[in-house]
C-alpha positions in Angstrom: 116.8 115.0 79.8 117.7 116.6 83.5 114.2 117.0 84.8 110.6 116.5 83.5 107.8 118.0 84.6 104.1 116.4 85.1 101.3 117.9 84.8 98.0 116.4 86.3 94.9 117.3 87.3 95.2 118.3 90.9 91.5 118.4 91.5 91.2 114.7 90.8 91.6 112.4 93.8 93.0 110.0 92.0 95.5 111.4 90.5 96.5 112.6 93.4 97.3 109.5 95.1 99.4 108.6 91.6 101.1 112.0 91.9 101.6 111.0 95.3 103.3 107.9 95.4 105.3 108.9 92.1 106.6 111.6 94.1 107.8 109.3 96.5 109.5 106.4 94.0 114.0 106.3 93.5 114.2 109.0 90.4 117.2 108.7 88.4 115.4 111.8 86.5 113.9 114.4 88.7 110.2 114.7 88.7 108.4 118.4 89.0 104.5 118.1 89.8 102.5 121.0 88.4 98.8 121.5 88.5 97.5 121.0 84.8 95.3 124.1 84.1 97.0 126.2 86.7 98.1 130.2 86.3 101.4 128.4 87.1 101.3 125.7 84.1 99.8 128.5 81.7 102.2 130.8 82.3 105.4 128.4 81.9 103.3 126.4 78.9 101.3 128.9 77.1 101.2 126.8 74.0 99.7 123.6 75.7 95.4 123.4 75.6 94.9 123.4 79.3 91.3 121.3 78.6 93.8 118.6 76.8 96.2 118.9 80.0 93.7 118.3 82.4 92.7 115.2 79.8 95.2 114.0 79.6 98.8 113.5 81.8 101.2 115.7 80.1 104.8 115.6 80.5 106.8 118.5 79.8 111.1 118.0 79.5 113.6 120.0 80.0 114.6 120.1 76.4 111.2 120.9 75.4 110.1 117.7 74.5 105.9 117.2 75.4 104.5 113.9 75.9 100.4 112.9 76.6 98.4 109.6 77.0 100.9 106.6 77.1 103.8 108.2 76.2 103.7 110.4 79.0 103.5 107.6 81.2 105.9 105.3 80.0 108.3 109.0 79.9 107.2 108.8 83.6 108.4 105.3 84.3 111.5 105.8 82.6 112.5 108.9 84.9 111.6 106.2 87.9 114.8 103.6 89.3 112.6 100.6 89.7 110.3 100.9 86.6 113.4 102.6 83.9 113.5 98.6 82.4 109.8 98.6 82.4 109.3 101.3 80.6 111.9 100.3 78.0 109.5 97.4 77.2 106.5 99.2 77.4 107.7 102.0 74.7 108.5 99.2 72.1 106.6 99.0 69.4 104.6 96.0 70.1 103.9 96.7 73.6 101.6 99.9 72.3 98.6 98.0 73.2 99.0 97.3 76.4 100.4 100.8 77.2 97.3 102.3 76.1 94.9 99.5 78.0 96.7 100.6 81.1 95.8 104.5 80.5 92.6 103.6 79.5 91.8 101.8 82.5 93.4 104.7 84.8 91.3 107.0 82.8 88.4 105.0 83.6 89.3 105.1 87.5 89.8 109.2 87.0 86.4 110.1 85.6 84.8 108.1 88.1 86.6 109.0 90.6 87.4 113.3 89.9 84.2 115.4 90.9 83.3 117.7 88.4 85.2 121.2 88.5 82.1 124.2 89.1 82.6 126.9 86.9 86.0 126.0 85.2 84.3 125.9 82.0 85.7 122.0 81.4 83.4 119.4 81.3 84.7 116.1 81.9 84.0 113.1 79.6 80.6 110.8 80.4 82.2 108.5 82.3 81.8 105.4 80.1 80.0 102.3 80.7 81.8 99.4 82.7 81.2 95.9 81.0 81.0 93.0 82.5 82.2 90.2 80.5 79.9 87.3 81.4 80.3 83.8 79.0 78.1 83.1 76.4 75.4 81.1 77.1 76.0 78.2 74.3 79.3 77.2 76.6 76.6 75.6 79.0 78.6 76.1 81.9 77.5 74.6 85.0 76.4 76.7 88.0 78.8 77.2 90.4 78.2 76.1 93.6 76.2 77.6 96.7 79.0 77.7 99.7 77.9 75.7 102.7 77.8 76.9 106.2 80.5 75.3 108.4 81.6 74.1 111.6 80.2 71.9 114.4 76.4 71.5 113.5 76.5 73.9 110.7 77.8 71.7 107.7 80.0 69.7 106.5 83.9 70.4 107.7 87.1 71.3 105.4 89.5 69.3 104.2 92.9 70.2 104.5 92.4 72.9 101.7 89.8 75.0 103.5 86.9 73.5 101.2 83.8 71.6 102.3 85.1 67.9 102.3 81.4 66.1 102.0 81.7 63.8 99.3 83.4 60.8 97.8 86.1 63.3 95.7 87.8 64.5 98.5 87.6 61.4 101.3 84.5 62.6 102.8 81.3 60.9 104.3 
């Protein structure tokens, strides 16, 4: 591979500021940036689904090689100096996981994030619930504590650590 090109949705913010800084990263394998969807990107790619391109990053090399999701990512990491080793151990087989967790969460970021595109004809996934992972309640875990005011007249003072220093633990009164 001499060159690959990545396509991305250029209406999203978001990716964007990725297409953006990639542009800017030590390439030992020149990046193109082409707007997924595009007349441009139709014309050059007219057997890619533009909906699944503005999905999903798409990568496009020079040998006509076409990579989406994770693999277009860690293909992008690999044309990058700093990240080629990274990407190495990302595209092994069982680093697949953690390859995908990382596009899911930037996909996650992206449909939050990209307004919707009026009369494009592309509807965007619902963007999906966030969860918040809270313990179970049989762990009985104590409350955390309320932080204290401090200063002169307002509280007890820090210890050398920066935290209240008002009891026997840490020396205090």
């Amino acid at each position: 591979m001499r060159q690959l090109t990545v396509l991305y949705d250029a209406y999203c913010p978001f990716c964007s500021k990725v297409k953006a800084w990639l542009a800017v990263q030590p390439q030992l394998v020149p990046l193109e940036f082409l707007a997924a969807a595009s007349e441009e990107a139709q014309r050059r790619y007219p057997d890619l689904d533009p909906a699944a391109t503005l999905r999903d990053v798409t990568v496009v090399a020079d040998d006509g090689s076409v990579y989406t999701g994770p693999a277009a990512w860690v293909t992008i990491l690999w044309a990058l100096r700093e990240y080629r080793a990274k990407s190495i151990t990302l595209a092994k087989p069982g680093m697949a996981p953690f390859a995908r967790a990382a596009v899911a969460t930037a996909s996650k970021i992206r449909a939050v994030t990209a307004p919707p595109r009026p009369g494009s004809g592309i509807q965007r996934p619902p963007v999906p619930a966030l969860v918040v992972n809270t313990p179970p309640r049989h762990l009985n875990l104590p409350d955390l504590p309320r932080p204290q005011p401090r200063g002169p007249g307002r509280g007890p003072e820090p210890d050398g650590y920066g935290r209240a220093c008002d009891d026997d633990r840490c020396g205090g009164e």
